[in-house]
GUVEX-119522 format. One record per residue: residue in three letters; x, y, z of N, C-alpha, C, CB in turn. Coordinates in steps of 0.001 Angstrom, whole numbers, plus 500000, padded with zeros to 6 digits. Atoms other than C-alpha are relative to their C-alpha. Glycine has a CB too. Example, Ala and Ser with C-alpha at 12.3 -4.5 7.8 and 13.67 -1.06 7.14 Angstrom:
ALA500890498810500000512300495500507800500900501200500000499008500027501246;SER499180498810499940513670498940507140499230501090500730500414500462498585;
***
This chain:
UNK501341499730499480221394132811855119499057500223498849499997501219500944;UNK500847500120500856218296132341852906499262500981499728499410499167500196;UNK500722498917500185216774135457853466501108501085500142498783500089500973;UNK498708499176500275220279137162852730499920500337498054501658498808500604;UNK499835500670501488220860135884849113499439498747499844501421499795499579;UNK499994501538500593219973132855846898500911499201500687500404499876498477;UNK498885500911500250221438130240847817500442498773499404500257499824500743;UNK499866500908501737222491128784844828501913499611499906499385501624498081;UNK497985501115500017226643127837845901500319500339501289501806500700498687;UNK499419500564498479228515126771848872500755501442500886501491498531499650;UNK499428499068499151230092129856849169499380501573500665501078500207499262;UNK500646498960499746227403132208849554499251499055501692498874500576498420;UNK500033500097499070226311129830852196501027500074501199499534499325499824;UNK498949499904499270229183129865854007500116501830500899501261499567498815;UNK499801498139499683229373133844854139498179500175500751500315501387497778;UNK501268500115499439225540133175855074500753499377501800498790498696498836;UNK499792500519498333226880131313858664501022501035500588500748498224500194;UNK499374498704499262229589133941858879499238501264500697500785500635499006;UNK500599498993499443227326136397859242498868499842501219499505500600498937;UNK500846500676498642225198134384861797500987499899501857499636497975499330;UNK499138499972499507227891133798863414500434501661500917500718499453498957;UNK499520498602499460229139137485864072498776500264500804500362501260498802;UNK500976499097498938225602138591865393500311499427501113498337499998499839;UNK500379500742498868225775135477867659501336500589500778499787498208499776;UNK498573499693499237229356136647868928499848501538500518501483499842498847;UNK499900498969499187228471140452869193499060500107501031499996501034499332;UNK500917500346499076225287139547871128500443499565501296499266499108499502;UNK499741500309498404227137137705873905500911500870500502500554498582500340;UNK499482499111499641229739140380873699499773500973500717500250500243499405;UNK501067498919499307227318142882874671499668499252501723498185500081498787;UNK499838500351498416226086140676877663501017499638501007499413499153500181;UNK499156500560499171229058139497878473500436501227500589501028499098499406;UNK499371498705499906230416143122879132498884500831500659500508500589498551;UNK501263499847498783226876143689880762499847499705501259499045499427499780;UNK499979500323498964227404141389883401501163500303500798499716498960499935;UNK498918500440499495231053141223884086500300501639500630501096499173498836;UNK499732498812499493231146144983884247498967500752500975500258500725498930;UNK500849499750498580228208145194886709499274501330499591501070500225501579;UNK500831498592500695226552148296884522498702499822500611499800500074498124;UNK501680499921499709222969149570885246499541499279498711499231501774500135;UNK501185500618500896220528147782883565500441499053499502499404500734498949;UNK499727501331500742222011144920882928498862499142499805500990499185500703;UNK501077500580500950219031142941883014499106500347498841499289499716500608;UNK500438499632501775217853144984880287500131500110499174499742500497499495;UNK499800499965501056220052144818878214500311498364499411500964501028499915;UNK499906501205500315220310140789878466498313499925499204500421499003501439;UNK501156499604500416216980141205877927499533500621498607499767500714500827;UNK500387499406501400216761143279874653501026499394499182500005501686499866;UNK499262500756501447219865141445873174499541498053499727502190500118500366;UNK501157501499500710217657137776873576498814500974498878498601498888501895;UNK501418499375501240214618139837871663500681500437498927498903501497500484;UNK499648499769500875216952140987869438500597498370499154500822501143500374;UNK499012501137500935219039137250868832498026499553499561501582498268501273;UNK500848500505500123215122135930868746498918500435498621499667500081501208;UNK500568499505501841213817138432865848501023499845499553499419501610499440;UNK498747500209500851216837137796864397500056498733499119501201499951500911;UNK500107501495500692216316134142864262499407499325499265499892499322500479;UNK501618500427500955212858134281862912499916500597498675498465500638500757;UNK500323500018501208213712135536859969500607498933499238500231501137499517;UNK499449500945501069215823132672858331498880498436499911501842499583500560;UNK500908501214499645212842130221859582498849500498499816500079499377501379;UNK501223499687499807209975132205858996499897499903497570499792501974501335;UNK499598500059501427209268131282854583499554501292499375499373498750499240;UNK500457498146500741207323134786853914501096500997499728499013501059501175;UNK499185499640500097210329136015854821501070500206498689500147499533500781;UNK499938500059501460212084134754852059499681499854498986500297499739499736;UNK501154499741501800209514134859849220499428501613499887497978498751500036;UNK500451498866499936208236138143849928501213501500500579498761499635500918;UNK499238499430499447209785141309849594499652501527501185500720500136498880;UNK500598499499498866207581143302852033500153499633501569498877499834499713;UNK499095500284499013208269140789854471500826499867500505500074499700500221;UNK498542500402499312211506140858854557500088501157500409501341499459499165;UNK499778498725499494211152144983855159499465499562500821499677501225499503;UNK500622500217498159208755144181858025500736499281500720498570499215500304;UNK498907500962499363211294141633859530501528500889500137500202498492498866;UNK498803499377499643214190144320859226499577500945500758500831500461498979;UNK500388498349499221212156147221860748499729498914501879497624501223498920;UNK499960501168498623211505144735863684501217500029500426499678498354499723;UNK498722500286499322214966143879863902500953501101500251500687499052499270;UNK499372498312499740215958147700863673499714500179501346499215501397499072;UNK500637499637498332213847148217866753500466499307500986498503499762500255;UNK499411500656499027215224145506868577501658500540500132499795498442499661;UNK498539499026500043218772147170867582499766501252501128500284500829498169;UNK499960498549499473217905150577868884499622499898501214499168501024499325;UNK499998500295498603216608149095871846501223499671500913499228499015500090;UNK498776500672499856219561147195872543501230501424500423500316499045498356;UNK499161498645500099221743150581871566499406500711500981499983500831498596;UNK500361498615498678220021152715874185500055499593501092498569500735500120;UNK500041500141499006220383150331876925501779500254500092499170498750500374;UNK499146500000500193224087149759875672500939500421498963499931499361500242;UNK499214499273501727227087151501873482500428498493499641501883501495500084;UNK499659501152500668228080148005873144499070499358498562499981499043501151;UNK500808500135501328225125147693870416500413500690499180498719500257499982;UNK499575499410501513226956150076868132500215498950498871501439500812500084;UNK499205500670500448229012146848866901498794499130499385501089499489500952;UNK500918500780500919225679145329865347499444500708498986498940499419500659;UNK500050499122501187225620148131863147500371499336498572500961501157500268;UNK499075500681501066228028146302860697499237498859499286501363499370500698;UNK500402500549501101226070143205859931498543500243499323500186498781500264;UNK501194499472500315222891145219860107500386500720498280499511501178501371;UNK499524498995501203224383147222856723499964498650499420501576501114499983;UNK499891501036500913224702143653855016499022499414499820500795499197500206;UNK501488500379500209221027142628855795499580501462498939498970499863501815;UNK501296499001500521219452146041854717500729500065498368499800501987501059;UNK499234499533501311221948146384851736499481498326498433502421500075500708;UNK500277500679500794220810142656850481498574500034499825500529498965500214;UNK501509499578499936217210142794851314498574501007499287500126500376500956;UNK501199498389500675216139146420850420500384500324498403500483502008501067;UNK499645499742501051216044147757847120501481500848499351498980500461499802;UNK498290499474500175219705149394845783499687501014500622500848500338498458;UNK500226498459499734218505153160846486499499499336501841498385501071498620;UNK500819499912498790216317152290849431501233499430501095498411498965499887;UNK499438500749499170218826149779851246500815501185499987500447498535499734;UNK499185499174499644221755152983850755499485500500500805500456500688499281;UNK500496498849498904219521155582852721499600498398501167498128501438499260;UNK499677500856498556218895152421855393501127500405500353500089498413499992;UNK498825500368498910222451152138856388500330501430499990501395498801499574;UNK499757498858499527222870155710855954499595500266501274499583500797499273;UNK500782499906499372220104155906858155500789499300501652498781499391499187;UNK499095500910499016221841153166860534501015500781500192500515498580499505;UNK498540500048499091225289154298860893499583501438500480501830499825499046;UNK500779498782498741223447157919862247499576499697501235498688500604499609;UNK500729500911498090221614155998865062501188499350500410498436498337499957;UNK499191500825499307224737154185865758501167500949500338500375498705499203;UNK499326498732499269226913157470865807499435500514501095500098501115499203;UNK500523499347498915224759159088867908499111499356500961499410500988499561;UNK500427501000498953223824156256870194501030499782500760499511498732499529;UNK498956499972499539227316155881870766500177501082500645500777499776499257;UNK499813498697498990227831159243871581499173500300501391499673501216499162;UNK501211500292499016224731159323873867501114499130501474498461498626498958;UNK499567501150498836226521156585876013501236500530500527500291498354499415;UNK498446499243498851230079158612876390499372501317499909502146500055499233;UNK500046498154499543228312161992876654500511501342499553500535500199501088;UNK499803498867500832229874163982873755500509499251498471501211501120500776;UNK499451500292501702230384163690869933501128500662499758499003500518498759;UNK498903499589500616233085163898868063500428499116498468501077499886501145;UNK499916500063501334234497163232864499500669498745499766500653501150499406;UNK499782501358499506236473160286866170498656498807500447500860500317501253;UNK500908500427499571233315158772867181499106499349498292499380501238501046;UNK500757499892501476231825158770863438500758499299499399499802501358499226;UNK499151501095501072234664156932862030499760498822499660501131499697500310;UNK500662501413500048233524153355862997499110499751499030499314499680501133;UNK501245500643500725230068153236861808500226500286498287498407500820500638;UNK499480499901501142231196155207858941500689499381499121500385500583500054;UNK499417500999501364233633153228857583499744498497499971501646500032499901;UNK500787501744499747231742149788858470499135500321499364499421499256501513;UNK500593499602500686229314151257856688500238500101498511499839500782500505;UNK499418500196501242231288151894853725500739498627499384500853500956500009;UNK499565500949500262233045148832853787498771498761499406500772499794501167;UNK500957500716500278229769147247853744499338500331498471499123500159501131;UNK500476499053501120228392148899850338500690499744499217499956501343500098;UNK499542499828501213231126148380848731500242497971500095501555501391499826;UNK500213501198500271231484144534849640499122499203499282499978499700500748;UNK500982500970500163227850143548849013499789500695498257498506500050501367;UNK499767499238501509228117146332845428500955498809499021501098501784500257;UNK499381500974500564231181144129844544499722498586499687500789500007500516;UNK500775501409499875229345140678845323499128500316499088499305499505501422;UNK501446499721501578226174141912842798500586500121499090498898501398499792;UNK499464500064501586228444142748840099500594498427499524501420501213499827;UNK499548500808500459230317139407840254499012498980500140501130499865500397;UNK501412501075500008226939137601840818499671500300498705498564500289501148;UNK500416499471501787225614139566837575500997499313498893500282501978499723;UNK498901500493500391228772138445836153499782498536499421500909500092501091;UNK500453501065499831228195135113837206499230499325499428499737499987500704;UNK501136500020500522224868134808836095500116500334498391499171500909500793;UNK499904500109501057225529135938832983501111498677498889500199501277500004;UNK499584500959500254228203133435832303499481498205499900500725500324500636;UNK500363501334500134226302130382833282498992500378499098499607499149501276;UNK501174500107500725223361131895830802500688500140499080498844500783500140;UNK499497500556501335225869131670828277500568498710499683500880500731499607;UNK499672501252499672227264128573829211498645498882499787500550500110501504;UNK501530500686500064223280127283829250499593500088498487498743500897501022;UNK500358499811501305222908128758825895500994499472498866499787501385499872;UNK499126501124500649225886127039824396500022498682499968500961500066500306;UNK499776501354499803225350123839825925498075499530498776500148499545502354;UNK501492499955500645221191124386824418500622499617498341499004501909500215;UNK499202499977501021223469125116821143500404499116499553500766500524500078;UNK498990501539499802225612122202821450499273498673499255500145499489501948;UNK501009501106500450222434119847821232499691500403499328499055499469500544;UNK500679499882501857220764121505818432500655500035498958499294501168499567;UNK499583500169501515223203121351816455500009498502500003501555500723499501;UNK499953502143500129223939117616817621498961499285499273499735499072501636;UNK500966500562500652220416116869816761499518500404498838499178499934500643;UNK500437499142501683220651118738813176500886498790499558500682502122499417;UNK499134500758500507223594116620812620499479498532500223501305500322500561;UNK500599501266499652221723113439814176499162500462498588499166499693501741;UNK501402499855501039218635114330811494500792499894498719498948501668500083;UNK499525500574501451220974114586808472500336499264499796500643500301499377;UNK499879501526499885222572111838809180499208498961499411499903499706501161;UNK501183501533500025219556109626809426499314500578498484498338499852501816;UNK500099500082501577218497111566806058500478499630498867499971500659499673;UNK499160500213500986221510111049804062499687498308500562501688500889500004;UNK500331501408499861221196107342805408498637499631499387500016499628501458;UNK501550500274500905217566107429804302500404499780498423498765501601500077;UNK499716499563501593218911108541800664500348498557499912501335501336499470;UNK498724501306500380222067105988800639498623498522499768501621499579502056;UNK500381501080500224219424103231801212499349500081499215499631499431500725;UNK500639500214500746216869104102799082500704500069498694499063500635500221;UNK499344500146501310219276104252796008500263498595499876501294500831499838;UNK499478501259499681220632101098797810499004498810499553500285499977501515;UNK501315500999499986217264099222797696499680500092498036498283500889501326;UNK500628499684501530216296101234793827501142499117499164499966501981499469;UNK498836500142501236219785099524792247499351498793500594501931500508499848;UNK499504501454499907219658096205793959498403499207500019501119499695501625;UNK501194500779499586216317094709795445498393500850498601499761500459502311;UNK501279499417500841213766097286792711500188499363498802499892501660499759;UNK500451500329501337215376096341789723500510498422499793500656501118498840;UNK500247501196499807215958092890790612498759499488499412500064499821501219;UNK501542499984500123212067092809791034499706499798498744499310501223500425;UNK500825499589501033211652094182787843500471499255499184499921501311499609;UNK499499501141500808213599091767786136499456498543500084501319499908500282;UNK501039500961499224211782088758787678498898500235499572499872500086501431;UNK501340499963501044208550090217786253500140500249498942499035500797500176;UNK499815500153501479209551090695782831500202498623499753501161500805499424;UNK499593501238500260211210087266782819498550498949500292501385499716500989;UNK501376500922499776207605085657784317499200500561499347499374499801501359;UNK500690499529501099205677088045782029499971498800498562500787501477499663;UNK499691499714501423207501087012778824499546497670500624502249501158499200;UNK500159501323499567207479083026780632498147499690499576500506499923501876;UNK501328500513500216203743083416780789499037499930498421499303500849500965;UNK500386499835501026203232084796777540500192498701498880500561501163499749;UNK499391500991501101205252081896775658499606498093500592502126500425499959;UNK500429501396499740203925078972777602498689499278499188499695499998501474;UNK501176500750500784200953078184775581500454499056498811498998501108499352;UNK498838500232500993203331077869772424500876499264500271500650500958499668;UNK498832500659500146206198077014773621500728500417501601500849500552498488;UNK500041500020498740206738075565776967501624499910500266499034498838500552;UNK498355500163499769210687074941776438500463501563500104500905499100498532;UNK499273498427499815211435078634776051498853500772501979499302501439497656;UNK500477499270498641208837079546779183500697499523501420498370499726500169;UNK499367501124499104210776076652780871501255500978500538500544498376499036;UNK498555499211500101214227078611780212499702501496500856500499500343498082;UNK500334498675499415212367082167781545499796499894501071499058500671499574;UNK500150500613498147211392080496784784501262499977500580499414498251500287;UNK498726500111499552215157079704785573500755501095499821500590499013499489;UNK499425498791499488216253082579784447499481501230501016500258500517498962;UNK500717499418498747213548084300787183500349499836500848498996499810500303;UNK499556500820498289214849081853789731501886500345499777499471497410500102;UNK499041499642499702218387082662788938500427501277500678500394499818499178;UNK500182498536499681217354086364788956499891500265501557498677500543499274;UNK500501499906498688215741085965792425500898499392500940498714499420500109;UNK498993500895499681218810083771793617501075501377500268500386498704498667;UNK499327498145499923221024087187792734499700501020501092499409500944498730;UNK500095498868499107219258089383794376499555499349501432498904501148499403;UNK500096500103498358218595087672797869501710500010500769499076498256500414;UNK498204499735499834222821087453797469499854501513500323501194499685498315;UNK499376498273500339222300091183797030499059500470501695499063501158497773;UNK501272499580498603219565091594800381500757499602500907498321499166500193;UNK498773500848498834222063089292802601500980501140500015500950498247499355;UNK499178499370500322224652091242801277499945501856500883499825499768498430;UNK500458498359499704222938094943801778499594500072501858498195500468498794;UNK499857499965498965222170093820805084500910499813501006499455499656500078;UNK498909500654499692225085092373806211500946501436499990500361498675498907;UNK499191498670500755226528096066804847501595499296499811500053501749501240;UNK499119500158500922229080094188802940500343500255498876500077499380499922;UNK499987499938501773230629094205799274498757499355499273501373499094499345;UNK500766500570501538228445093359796115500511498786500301500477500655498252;UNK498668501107500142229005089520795732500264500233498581499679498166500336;UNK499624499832501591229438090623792085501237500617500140498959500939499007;UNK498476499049499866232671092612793433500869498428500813499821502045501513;UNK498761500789499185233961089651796043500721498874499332499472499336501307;UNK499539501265500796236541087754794388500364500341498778499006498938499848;UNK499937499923501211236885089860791323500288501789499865498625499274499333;UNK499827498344499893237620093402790089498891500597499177501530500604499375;UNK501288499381500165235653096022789173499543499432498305500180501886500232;UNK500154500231501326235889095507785596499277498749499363501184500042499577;UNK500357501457499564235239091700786066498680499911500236500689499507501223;UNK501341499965499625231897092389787743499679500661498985499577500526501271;UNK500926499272501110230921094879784811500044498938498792500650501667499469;UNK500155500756500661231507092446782495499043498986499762500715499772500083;UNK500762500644499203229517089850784380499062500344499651500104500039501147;UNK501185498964499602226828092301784905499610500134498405500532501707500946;UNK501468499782501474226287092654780518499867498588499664500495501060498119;UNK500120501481500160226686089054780035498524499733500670501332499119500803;UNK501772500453499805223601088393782209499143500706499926499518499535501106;UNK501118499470500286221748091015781415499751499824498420500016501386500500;UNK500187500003501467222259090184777968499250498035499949501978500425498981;UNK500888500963500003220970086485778971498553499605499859500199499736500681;UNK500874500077499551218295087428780829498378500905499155500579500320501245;UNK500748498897500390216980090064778730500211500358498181500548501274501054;UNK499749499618501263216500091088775193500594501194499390499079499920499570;UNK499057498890500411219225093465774573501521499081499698500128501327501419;UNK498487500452499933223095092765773777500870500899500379500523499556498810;UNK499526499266498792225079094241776604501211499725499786499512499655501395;UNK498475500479500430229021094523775652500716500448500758500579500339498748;UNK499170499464498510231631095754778121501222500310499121500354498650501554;UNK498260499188500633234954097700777286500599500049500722500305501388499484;UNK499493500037499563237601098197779122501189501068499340499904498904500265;UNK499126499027500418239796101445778441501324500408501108499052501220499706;UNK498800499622499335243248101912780155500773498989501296499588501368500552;UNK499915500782498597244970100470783046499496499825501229500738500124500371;UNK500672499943498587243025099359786140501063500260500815499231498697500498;UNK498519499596499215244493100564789327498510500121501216501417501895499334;UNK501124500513498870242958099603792780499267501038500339500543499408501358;UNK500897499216499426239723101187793973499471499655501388499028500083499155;UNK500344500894498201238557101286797601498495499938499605500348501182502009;UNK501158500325500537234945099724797792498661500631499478499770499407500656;UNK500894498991500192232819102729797898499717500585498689500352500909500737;UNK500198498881501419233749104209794671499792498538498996501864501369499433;UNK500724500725500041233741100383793387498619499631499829500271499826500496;UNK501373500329500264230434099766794279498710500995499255499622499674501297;UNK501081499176500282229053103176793287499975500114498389500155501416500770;UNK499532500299501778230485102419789292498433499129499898501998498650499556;UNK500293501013500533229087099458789892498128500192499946500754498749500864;UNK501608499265500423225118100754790676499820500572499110499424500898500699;UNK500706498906500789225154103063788648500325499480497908500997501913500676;UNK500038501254501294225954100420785437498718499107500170501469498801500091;UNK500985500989499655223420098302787126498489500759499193499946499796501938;UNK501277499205499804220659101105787212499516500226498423500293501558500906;UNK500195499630500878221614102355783755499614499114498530500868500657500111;UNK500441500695500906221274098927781890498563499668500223500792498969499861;UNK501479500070499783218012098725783893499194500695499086499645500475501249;UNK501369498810500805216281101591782403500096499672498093500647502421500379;UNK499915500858501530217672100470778992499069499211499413500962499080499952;UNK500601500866500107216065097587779592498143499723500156500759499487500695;UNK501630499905499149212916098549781431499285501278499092500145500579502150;UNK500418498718501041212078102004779746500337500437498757500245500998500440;UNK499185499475501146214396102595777006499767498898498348501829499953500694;UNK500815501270501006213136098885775210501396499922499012498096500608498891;UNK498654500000500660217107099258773962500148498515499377501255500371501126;UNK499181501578500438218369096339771494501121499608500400500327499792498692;UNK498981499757499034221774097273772678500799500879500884500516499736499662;UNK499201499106498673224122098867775119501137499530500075499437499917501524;UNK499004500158500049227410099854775247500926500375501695500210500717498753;UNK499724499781498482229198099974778506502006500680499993499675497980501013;UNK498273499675500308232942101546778725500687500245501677500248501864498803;UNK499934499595499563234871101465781714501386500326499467499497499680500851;UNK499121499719500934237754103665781126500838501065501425499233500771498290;UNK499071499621499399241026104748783145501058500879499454500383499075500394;UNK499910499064500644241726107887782201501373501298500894498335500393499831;UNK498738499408498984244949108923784431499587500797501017501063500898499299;UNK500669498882499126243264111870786461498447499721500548499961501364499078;UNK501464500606499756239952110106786500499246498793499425499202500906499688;UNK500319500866499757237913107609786296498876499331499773500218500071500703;UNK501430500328500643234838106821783979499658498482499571499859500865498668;UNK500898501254500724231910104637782990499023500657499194499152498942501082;UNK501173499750500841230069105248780010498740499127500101500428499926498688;UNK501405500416499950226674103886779100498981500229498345499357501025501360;UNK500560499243501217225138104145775552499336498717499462501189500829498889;UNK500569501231500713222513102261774248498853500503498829499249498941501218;UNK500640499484501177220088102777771276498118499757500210500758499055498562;UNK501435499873499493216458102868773127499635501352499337499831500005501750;UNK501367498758500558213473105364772701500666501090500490498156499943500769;UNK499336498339499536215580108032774588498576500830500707500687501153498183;UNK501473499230499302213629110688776501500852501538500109499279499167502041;UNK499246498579499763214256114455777165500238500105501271499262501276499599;UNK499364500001499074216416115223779846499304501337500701501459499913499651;UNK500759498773499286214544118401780902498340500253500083500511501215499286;UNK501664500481500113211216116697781010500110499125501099499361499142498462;UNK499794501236499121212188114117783671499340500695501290501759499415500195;UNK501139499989499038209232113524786253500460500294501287499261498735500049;UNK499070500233498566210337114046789975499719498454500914499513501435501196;UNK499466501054499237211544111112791868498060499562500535501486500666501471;UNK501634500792499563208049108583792643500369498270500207498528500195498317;UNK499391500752499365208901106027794533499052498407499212499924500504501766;UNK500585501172501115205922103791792825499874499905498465498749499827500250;UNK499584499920501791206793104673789435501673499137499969500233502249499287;UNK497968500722499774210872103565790453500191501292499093500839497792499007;UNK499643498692500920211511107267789008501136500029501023498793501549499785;UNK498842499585499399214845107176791263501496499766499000500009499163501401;UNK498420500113500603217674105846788967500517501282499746500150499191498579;UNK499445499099500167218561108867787484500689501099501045499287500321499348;UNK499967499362498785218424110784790719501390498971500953498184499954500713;UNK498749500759499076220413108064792398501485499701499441499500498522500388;UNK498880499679500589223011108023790159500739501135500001499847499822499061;UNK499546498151499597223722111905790498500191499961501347498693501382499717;UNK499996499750498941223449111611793887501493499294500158498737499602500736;UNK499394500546499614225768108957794408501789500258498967499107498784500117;UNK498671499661501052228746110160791499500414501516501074499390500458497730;UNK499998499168499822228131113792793390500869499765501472498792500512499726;UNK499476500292498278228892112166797120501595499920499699499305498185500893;UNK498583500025500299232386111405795475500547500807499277500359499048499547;UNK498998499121500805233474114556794121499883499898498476501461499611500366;UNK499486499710501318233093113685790824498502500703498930500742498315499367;UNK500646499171500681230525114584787548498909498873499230501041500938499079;UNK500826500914500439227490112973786261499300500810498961499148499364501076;UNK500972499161501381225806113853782455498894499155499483500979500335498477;UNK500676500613500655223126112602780518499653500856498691499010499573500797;UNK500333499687500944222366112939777066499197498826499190501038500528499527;UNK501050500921500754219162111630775309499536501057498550498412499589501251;UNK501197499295501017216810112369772263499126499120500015500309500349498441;UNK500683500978500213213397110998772107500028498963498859499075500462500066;UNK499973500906500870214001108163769465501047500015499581499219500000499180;UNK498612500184500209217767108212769388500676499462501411500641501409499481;UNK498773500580499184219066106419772261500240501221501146501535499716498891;UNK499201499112498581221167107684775970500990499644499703499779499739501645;UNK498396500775499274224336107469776952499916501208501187502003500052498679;UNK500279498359499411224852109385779843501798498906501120497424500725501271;UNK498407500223499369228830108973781928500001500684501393501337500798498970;UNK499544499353498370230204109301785315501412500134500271499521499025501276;UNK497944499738499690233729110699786043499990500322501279501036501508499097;UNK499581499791498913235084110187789312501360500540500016499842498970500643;UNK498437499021500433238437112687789481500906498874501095500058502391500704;UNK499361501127499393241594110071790461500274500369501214501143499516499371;UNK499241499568498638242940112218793302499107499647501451500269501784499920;UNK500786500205499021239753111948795290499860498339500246498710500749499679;UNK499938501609500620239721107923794043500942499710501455500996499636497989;UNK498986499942498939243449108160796036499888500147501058500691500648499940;UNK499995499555498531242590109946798634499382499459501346499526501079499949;UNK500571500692499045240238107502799893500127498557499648498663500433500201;UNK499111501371500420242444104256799191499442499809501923502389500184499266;UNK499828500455498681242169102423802760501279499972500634499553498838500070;
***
């Protein structure tokens, strides 16, 4: 019943029709035991137990009822009166005492609804009595302990509602939980993916670029003079630009380097000073220290950027004649040096990351040695050259074999 409790689960409705139920059963009880037993006043008391089923009925259909809690006292004092009417024509109205204690007890306030049914099972003792013509202590038992029974049912029902209620508002607040973290973990995600690419884009497709305009720079500069060498800078532009759309296919595709497919790591670094030593005015040499021993592609490819990046800046900032490259298999770990004899710069002067300057190599190199556990240094002086190394530790190397 709606103007009982919420009804917010199946089983509070349910106990809602039970209790509809009972009035409707002690109601005909009463008449039935009106007529059959041929009492005075029977038509009056058929009579006051319709006015009673009829305010009775109007409260689960009337909506003030249940939104308001004034109306729902005016709707019980009504239905009191129709009780006590009922009770004075017949003792058979005692027996609506019982679900009367389960209305006033949900309805009224905690304090107020106790003194109701207090109030009630008095009028229903001594209504009863009234009808056999003397009290007694037997007589008091009924309402009394229907009374109590009631109090402590609908007491027990509020605590495990409270109960209740508190469980699904932790259950609500975990599941609230649940998603914010989901969507913390969605957001880093898509940040660390932000990172990965923009290192991804700064090694492959930036300094591509930048190689392509040096090579058409130095092309444009020497064509007046000497159109056979601007000839040679053009092709090596178009080879350059040939490379890196391998490397854009590639990055999109989220495949290997093709500088890795087909070859080992060492193989591609090699590769990698050879044409930068073509393309570019430096002499780019490659080493090779210890026994290779298979790498899975990740740590692979992240050698292999971060050789890429570092002959860049050589090349691009550093104005290096040469560069020394070492990769070196070192039992427990797993390095690439880098040393070339440019302008050098101070390492505790370095600008923050500017995306139209290309101020990321350095940054992306740390980043990407750091994602694998291992250690990234640099050491410059202004007018002495870098070298700066990356050690990846072997166990972690191992640990992420395929």
């Amino acid at each position: 019943m709606t103007t009982i409790v919420p009804a917010r689960a199946p089983a509070l409705r349910a106990l809602t029709l039970c209790l509809h139920l009972l009035v409707l059963g002690l109601l005909a009880l009463a008449v039935g035991r009106a007529i059959a037993g041929d009492r005075p006043h029977t038509g009056l008391v058929v009579a006051a137990a319709v006015a009673f089923g009829l305010v009775y009925a109007a409260g689960p259909v009337v909506p003030r009822v249940r939104r308001s809690r004034k109306a729902a006292a005016l709707w019980l004092v009504l239905v009191g009166a129709a009780w006590l009417a009922l009770l004075a024509l017949s003792a058979d109205g005692v027996w609506l005492a019982f679900p009367l204690y389960f209305l006033q007890l949900h309805l009224l306030p905690r304090r107020a609804g106790l003194v109701v049914v207090v109030v009630t099972a008095v009028a229903a003792i001594l209504g009863y009595g009234a009808h056999q013509g003397e009290f007694g202590a037997a007589m008091a038992i009924g309402p009394a302990l229907g009374a109590a029974v009631a109090v402590a049912v609908v007491r027990g029902y509020q605590t495990l509602y409270r109960e209740s209620e508190q469980r699904r508002r932790l259950i609500q607040e975990l599941t609230e939980t649940r998603a914010d973290l989901a969507a913390a973990q969605h957001t880093a995600g898509m940040l660390a993916e932000r990172e990965r690419l923009a290192r991804e884009i700064h090694d492959t497709v930036a300094q591509g670029l930048s190689s392509i305009q040096l090579l058409l720079r130095a092309a444009g500069r020497a064509l007046p003079t000497a159109p056979d060498n601007a000839a040679r800078y053009v092709d090596q532009a178009r080879q350059a630009a040939a490379d890196d759309l391998a490397e854009v296919r590639r990055f999109v595709a989220a495949l290997t380097p093709p500088t890795l497919e087909g070859a080992t790591l060492a193989g591609a670094l090699e590769r990698l000073c050879a044409t930068t030593s073509t393309r570019h005015h430096i002499a780019a040499r490659f080493h090779l220290a210890g026994d290779p021993v298979p790498l899975p592609p990740s740590h692979e490819v992240a050698l292999l950027r971060i050789v890429q990046s570092a002959l860049a800046n050589s090349v691009h900032h550093g104005k290096a004649g040469s560069a020394e490259v070492t990769l070196s298999y070192l039992g427990e770990e797993i390095a690439v040096d880098v040393v070339d004899d440019g302008h050098g710069f101070d390492p505790d002067q370095l600008p923050a990351p500017d995306p139209e300057s290309g101020g990321f190599g350095l940054a992306a190199m740390r980043a990407r040695v750091r994602a694998l556990g291992g250690t990234f240094t640099v050491e410059s002086t202004p007018g002495h050259g870098t070298a700066l190394a990356a050690h990846l530790p072997f166990d972690t190397v191992a640990e992420a074999r395929p």
